[in-house]
C-alpha positions in Angstrom: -84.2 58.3 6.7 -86.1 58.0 10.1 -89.3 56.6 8.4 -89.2 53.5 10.6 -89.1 55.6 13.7 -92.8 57.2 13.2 -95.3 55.1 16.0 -96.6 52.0 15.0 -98.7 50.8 18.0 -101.9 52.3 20.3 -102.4 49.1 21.5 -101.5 48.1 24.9 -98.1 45.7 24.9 -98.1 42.5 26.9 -95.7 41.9 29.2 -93.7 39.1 29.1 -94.2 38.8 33.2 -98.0 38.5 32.1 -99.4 41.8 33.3 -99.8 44.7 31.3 -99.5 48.2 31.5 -102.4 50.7 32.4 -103.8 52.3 28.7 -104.4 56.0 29.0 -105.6 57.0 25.3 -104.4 61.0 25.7 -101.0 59.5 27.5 -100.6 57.7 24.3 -101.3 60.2 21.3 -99.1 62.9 23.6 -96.5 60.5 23.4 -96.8 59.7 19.7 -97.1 63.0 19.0 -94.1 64.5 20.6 -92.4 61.2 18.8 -93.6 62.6 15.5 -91.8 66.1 16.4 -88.8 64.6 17.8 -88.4 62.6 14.1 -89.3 66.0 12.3 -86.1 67.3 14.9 -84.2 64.6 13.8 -85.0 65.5 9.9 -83.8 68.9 10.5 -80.7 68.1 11.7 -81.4 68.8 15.4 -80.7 65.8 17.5 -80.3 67.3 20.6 -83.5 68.8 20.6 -84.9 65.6 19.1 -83.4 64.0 21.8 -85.0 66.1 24.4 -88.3 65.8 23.1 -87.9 61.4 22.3 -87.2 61.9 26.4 -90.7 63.8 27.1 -92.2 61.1 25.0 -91.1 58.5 27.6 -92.2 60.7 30.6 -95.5 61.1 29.1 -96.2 57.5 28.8 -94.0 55.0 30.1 -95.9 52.2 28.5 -95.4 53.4 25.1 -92.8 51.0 23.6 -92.1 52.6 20.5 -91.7 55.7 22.7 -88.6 53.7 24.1 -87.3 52.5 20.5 -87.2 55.9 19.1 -85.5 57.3 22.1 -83.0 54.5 22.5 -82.4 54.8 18.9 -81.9 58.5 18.7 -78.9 57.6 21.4 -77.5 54.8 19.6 -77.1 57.4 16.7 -75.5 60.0 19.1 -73.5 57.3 20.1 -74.3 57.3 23.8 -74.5 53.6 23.8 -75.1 52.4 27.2 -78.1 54.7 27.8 -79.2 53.1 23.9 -78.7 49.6 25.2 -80.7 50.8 28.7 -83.8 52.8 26.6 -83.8 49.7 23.9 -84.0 46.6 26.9 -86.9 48.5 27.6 -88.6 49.0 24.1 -88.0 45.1 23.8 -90.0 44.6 26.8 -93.3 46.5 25.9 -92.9 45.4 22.4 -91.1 42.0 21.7 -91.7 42.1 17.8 -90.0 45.4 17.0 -87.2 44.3 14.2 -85.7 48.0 14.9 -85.4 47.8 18.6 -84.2 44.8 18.7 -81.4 45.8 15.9 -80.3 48.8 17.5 -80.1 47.4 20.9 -77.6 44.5 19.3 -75.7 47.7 17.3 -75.5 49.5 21.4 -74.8 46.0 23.0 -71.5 45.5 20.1 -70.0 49.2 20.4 -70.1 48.4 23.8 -67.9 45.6 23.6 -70.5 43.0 24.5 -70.5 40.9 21.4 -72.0 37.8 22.8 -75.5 39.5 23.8 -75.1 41.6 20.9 -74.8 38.5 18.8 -78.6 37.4 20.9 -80.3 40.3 20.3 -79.1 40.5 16.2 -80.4 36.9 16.3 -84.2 38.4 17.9 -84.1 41.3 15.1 -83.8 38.4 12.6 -87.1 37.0 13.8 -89.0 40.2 13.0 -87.6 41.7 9.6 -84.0 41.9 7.9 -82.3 44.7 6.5 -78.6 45.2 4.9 -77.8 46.3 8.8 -78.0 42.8 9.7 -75.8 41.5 7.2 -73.2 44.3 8.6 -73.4 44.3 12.1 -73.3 40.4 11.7 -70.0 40.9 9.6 -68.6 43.2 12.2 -69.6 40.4 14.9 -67.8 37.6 13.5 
């Protein structure tokens, strides 16, 4: 189920204000790894924990977009929305391409009542990959 969630990148993301972020090799893996146990968390049914440990993921490298995905999506599916749409803006930052990132932050942005920039960010995730989620959450939209 949480497949998509595993770390995708070790490459430094641009930024779209045309700097990047510093590149620490051992700040990356210790954030991909603790990603890798937050999704075996997930897996066992301990989102809380997985939760806790997406968060340390973050800590440990703040440049680490898909660091930022997982955690923002881990809230989205705990339904803590805002902090999802918070956690999300900032995986779409460091990395622009992410089809799940995007999604999920237009799933946050439309439980939150904020259908027009939900509408935006379904239309970004549309650039990168589809899924049936689309077709739903574009259904639900309107």
């Amino acid at each position: 189920m949480w497949n998509w969630l595993k770390p995708k990148s070790r490459q430094t993301p641009a930024s779209p204000v045309g700097f990047s972020l510093p590149f620490d090799p051992e700040k990356r893996l210790k954030s991909a790894l603790l990603c890798k146990r937050a999704i075996a968390l997930v897996d066992a049914g301990r989102r809380a924990e997985a939760l806790s440990t997406f968060q340390e993921a973050v800590i440990a490298d703040p440049g680490y977009g898909m660091a930022w995905s997982d955690f923002g999506i881990c809230l989205t599916e705990l339904e803590r929305y805002s902090e999802a749409a918070e956690a999300l803006s900032k995986a779409c930052e460091l990395e622009p391409r992410d089809f799940a990132s995007w999604l999920h932050r237009a799933k946050s942005c439309a439980a939150l009542g904020r259908r027009e920039e939900a509408r935006q960010h379904l239309n970004q995730a549309r650039r990168f990959g589809s899924s049936p989620e689309v077709a739903e959450l574009e259904r639900r939209l309107g």
